[in-house]
SEFI-869396 format. One record per atom (N, C-alpha, C): residue in three letters; y, z, x. Coordinates in steps of 0.001 Angstrom, whole numbers, plus 500000, padded with zeros to 6 digits. Atoms other than C-alpha are relative to their C-alpha. Layout:
N
ALAYZX/...
END
This chain:
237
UNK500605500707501118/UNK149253744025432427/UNK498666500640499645/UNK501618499677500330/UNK146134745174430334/UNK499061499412499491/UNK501471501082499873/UNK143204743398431381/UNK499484499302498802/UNK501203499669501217/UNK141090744580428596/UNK500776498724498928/UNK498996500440501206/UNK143647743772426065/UNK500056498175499903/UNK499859501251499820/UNK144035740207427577/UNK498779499326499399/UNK501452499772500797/UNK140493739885427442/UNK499712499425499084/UNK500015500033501651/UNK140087740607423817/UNK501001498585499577/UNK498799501220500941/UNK142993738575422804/UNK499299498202500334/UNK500561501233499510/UNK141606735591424699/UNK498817499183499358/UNK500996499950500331/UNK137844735877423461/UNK500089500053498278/UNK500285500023501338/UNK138834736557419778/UNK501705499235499659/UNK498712500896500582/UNK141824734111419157/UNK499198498344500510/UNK500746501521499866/UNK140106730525418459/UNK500924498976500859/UNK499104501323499748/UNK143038728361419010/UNK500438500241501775/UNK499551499541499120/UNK143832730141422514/UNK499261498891501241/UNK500598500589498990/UNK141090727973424637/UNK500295498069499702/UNK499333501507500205/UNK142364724711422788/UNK501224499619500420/UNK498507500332499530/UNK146035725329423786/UNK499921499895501624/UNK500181500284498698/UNK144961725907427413/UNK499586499126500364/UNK500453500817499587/UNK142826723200427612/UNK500932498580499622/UNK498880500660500118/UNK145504721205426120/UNK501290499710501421/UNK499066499795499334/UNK148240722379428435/UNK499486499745501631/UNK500792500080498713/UNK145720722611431520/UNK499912498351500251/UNK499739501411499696/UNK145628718511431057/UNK501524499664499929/UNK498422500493500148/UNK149193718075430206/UNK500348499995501475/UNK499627499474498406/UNK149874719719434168/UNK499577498930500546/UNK500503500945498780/UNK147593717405435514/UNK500270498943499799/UNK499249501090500252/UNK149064714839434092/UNK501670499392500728/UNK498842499347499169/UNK152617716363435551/UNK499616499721501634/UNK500150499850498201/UNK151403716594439178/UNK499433498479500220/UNK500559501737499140/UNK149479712947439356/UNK500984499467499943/UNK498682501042499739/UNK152632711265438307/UNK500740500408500413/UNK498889499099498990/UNK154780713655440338/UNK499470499498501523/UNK500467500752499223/UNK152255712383443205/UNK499925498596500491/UNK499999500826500148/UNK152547709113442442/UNK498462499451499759/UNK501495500583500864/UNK149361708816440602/UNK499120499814501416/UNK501066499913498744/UNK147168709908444152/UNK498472500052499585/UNK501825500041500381/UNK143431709422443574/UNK499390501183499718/UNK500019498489499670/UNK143040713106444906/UNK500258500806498346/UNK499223498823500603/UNK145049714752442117/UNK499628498994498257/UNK500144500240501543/UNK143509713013438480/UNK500322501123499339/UNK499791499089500872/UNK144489714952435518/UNK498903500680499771/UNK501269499333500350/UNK141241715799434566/UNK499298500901501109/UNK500455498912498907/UNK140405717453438112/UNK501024500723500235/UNK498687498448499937/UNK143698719563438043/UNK499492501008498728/UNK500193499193501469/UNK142837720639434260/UNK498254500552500523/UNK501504499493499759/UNK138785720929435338/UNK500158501514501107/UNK499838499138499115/UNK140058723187438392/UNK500511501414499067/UNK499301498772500487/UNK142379725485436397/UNK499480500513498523/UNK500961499197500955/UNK139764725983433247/UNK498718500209500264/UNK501110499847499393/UNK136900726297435485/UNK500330501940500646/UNK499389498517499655/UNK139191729283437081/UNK499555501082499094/UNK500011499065500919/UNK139939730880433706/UNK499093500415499517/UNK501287499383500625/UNK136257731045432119/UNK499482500718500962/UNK500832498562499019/UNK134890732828435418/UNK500964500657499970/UNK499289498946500500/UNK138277735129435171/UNK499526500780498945/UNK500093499276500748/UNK137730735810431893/UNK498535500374499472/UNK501348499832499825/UNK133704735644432119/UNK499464499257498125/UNK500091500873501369/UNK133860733084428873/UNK498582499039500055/UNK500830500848499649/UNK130593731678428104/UNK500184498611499656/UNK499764501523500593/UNK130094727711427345/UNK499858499983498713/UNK500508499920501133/UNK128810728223424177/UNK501687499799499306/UNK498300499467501088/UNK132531730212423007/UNK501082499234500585/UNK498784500943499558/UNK134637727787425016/UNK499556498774498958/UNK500642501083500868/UNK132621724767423128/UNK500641500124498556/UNK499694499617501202/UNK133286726243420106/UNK501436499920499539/UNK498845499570500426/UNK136998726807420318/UNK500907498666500009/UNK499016501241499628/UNK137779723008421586/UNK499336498859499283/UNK501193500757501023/UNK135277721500418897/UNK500770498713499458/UNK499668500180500634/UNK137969719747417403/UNK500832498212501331/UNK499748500744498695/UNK138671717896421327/UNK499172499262499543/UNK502042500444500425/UNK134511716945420826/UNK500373499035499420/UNK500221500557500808/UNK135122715674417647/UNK500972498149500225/UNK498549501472499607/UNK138374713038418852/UNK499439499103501041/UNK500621501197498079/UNK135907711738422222/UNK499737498571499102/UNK500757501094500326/UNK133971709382419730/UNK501144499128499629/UNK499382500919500155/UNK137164707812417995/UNK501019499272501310/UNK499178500357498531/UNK139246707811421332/UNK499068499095500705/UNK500674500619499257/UNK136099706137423066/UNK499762498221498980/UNK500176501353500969/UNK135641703466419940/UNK501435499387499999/UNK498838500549499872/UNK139499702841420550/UNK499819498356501077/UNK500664500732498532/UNK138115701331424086/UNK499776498824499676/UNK500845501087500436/UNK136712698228421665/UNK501296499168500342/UNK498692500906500132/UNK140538696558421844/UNK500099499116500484/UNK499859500926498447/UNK140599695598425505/UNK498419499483500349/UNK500877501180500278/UNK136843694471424933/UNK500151498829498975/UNK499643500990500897/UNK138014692300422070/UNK500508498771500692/UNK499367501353499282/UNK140587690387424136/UNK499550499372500760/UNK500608500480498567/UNK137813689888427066/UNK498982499728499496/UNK500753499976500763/UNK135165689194424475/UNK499023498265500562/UNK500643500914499528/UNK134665685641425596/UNK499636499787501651/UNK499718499721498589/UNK134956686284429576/UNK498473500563499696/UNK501181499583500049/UNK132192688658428402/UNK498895499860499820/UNK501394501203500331/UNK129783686389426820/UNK499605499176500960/UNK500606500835498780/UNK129593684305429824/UNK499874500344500830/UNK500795499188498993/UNK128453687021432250/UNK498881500963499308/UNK501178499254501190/UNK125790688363429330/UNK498886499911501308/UNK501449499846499052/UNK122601687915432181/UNK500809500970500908/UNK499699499178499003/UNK124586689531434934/UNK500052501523499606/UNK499678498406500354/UNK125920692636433064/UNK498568500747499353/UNK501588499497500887/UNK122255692785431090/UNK499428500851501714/UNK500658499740498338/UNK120905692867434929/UNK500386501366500132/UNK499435499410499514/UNK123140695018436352/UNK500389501411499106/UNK500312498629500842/UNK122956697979433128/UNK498547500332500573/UNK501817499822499661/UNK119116697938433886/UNK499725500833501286/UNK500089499651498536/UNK118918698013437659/UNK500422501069500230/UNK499214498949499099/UNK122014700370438473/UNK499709501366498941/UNK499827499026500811/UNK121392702459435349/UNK498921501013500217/UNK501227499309499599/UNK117640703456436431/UNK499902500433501621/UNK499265499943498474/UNK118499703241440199/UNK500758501385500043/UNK498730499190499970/UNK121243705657439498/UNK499400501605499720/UNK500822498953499725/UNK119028708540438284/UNK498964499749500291/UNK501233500345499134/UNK116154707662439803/UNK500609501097501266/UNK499533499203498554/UNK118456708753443440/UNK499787501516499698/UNK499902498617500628/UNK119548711762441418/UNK498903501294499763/UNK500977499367500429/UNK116408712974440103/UNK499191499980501255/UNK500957500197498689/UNK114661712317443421/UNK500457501129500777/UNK499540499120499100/UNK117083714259445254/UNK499732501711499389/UNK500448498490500694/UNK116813717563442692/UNK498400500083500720/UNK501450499637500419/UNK113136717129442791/UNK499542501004501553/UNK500374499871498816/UNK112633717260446598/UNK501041501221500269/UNK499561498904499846/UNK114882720219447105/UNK499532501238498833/UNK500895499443500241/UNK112856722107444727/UNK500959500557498533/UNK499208500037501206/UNK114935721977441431/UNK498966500201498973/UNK500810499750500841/UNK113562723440438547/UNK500125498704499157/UNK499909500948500888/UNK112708721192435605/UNK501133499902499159/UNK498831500249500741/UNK115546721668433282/UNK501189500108500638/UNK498495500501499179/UNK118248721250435919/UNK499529498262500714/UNK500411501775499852/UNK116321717929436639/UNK500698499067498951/UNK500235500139501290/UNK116041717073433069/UNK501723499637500036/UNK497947499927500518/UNK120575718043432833/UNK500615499013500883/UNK499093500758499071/UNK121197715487436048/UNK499376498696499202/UNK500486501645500509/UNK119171712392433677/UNK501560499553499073/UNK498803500252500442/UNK122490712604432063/UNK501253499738500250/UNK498481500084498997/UNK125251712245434683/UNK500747499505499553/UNK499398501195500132/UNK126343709036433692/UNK499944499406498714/UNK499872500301501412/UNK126747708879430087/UNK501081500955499408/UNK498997499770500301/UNK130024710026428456/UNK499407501157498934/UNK501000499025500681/UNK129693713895427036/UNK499665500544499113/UNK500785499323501494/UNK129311714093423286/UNK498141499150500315/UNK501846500064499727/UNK125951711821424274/UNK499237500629500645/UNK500691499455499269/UNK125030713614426880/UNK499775501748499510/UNK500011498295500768/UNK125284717256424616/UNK498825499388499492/UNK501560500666500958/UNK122429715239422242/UNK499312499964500839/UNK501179500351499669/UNK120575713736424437/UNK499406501160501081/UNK500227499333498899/UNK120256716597426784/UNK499206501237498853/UNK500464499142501058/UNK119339718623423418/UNK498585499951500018/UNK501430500489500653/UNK116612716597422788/UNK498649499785501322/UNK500650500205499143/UNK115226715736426145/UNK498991502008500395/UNK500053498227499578/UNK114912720429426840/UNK500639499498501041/UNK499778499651499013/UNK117290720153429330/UNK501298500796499580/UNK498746499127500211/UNK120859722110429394/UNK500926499812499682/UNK498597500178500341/UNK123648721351427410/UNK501301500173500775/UNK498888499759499269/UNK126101723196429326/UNK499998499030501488/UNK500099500245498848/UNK124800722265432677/UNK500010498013500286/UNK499859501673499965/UNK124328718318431389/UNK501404499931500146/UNK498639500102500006/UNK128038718614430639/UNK500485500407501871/UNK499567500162498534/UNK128788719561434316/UNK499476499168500823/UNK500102501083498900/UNK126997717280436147/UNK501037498199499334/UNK499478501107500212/UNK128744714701433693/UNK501065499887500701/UNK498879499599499667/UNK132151716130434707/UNK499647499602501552/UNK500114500672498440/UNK131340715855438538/UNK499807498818500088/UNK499724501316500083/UNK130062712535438076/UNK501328499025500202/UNK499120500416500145/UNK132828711531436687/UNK500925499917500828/UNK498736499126499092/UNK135481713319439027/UNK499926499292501163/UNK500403500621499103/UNK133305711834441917/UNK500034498611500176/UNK500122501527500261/UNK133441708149440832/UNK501752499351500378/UNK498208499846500087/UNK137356708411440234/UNK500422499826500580/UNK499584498935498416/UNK137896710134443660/UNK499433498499500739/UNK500799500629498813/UNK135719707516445791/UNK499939498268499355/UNK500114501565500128/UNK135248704387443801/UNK501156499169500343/UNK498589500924499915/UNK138673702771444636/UNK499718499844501629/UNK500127500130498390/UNK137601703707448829/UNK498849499256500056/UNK501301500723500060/UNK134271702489447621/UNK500438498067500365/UNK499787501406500248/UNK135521699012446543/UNK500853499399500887/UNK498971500437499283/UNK138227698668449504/UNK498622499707501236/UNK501271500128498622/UNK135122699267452320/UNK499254498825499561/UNK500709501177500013/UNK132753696524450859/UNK500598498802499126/UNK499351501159500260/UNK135212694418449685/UNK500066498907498945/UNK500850500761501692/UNK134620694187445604/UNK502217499874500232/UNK498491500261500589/UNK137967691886444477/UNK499773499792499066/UNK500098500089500757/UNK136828691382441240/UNK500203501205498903/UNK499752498478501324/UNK138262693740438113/UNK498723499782499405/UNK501500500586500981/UNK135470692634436200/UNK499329501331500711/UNK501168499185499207/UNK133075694350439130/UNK500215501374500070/UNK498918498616499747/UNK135715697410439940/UNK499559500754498378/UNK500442499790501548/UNK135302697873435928/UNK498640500672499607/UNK501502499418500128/UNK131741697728435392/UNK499873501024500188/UNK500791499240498962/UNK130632699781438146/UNK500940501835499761/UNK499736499014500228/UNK133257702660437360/UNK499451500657498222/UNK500134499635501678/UNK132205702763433341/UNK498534500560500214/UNK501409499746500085/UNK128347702653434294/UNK499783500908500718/UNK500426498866499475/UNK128274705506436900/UNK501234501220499704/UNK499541498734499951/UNK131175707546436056/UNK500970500094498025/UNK499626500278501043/UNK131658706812432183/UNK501168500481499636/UNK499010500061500047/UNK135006708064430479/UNK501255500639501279/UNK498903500077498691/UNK136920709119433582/UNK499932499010500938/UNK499244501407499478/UNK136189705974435509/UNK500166499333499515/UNK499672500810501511/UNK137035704152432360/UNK501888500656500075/UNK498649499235499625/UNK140452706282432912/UNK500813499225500950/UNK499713500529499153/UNK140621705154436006/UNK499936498388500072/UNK500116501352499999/UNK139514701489435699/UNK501673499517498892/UNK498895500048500744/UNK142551701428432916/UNK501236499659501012/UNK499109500291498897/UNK144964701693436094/UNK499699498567500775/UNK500447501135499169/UNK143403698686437679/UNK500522499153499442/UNK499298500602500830/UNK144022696575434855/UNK498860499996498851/UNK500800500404501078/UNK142839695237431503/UNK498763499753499810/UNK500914500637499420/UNK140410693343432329/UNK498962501395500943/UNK500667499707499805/UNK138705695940433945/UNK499778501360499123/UNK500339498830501175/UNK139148698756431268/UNK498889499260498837/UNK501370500159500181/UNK137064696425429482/UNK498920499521500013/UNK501612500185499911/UNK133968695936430935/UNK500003501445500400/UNK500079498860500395/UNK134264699520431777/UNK499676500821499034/UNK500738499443501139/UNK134074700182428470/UNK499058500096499644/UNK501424501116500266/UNK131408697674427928/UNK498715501109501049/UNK501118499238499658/UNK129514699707430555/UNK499841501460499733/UNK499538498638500298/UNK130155702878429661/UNK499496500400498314/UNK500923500299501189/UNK128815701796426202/UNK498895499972499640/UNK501307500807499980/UNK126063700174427026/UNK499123500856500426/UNK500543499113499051/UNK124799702777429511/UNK499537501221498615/UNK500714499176501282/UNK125197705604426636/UNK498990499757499135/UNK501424500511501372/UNK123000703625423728/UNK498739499715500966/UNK501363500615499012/UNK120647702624426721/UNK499540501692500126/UNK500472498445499824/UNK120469706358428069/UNK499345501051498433/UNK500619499125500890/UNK120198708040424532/UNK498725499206498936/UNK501596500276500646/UNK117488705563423097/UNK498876500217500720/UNK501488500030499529/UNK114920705165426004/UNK499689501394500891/UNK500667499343499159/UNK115497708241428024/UNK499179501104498861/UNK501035499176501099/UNK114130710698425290/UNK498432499191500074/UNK500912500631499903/UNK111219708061425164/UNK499523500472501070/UNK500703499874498281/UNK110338707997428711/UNK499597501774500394/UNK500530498844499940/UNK110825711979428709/UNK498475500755499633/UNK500837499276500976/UNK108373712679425867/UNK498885499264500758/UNK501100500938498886/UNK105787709657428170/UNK499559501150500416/UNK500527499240498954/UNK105599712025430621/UNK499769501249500044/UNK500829498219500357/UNK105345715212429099/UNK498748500210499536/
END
């Protein structure tokens, strides 16, 4: 086969990184329910594994991958405003835990990078890889903006979202079996607010009921993250 040739073809054919990234989820879609839907094996960490491969293969920057799946980007916001449905039907459930969930955005949302940012700092993390982890936990057309606006790294916000995410997925279900959360409601929340649309993915499997307050946090967390953290940034600069 010639490399080069591949290469080229790869780098100057637009639609080429949309069909992979297409097909790269379709697989992982194939193998979880071939698994029987194992925690281990989400779609999105089979597809993250095997287009994480191909851009260091083919030495593709973020920029020209971004570019070619623009049209993915553009489908997050209506696919994520879909999410409103299964808050609709839980709409009154939801109104009568309004103090708790207010609480519990606040606390876990500042808590949450607070750890994060503590831990970069003290291992001697430059500022704009600080700056790209204030975004973990906010779903990633917000976290492309707000990571714009804050100077920290687009690309690199987008990966810590992705781990986030991957990490929440992976562990929150062992999480909630060890301290002994039985509530969807809680299971819900807690996957939307730290690991926004993939434990929103995942909370979906749980049930209804917890896809949405998932949502709900996963919502809430974004408009919270992209109004005050810019604020608080510019404070302290």
């Amino acid at each position: 086969m010639n490399y080069d040739a591949l290469i080229n073809y790869i780098h100057s054919t637009p639609l080429t990184w949309l069909i992979l990234t297409l097909a790269a989820f379709k697989l992982g879609i194939i193998i979880y329910e071939k698994f029987n839907k194992h925690t281990l094996l989400q779609p999105i960490i089979i597809a993250y594994v095997i287009l994480l491969s191909l851009i260091i293969y083919t030495n593709t920057s973020f920029e020209e991958y971004f570019k070619s799946v623009e049209i993915i980007h553009f489908f997050l916001g209506p696919a994520t405003v879909a999410l409103a449905l299964p808050l609709y039907k839980n709409l009154k459930y939801i109104k009568s835990l309004f103090i708790p969930i207010v609480l519990t955005l606040f606390i876990a949302g500042i808590f949450s990078i607070a750890i994060a940012v503590s831990l970069l700092w003290i291992f001697g993390a430059e500022l704009p890889t600080i700056l790209s982890m204030t975004t973990k936990s906010i779903t990633a057309p917000i976290a492309i903006i707000t990571s714009e606006q804050i100077g920290a790294i687009p690309s690199l916000a987008v990966g810590f979202v992705l781990i986030t995410g991957i990490i929440g997925a992976l562990f929150g279900t062992i999480v909630f079996k060890l301290i002994n959360i039985k509530y969807d409601t809680s299971k819900g929340f807690a996957l939307g607010l730290v690991s926004h649309g993939i434990g929103t993915a995942r909370a979906i499997e749980i049930s209804e009921k917890a896809a949405a307050f998932s949502a709900l946090a996963m919502g809430l967390s974004g408009i919270f993250t992209a109004v005050f953290l810019p604020m608080i940034i510019t404070f302290f600069k």
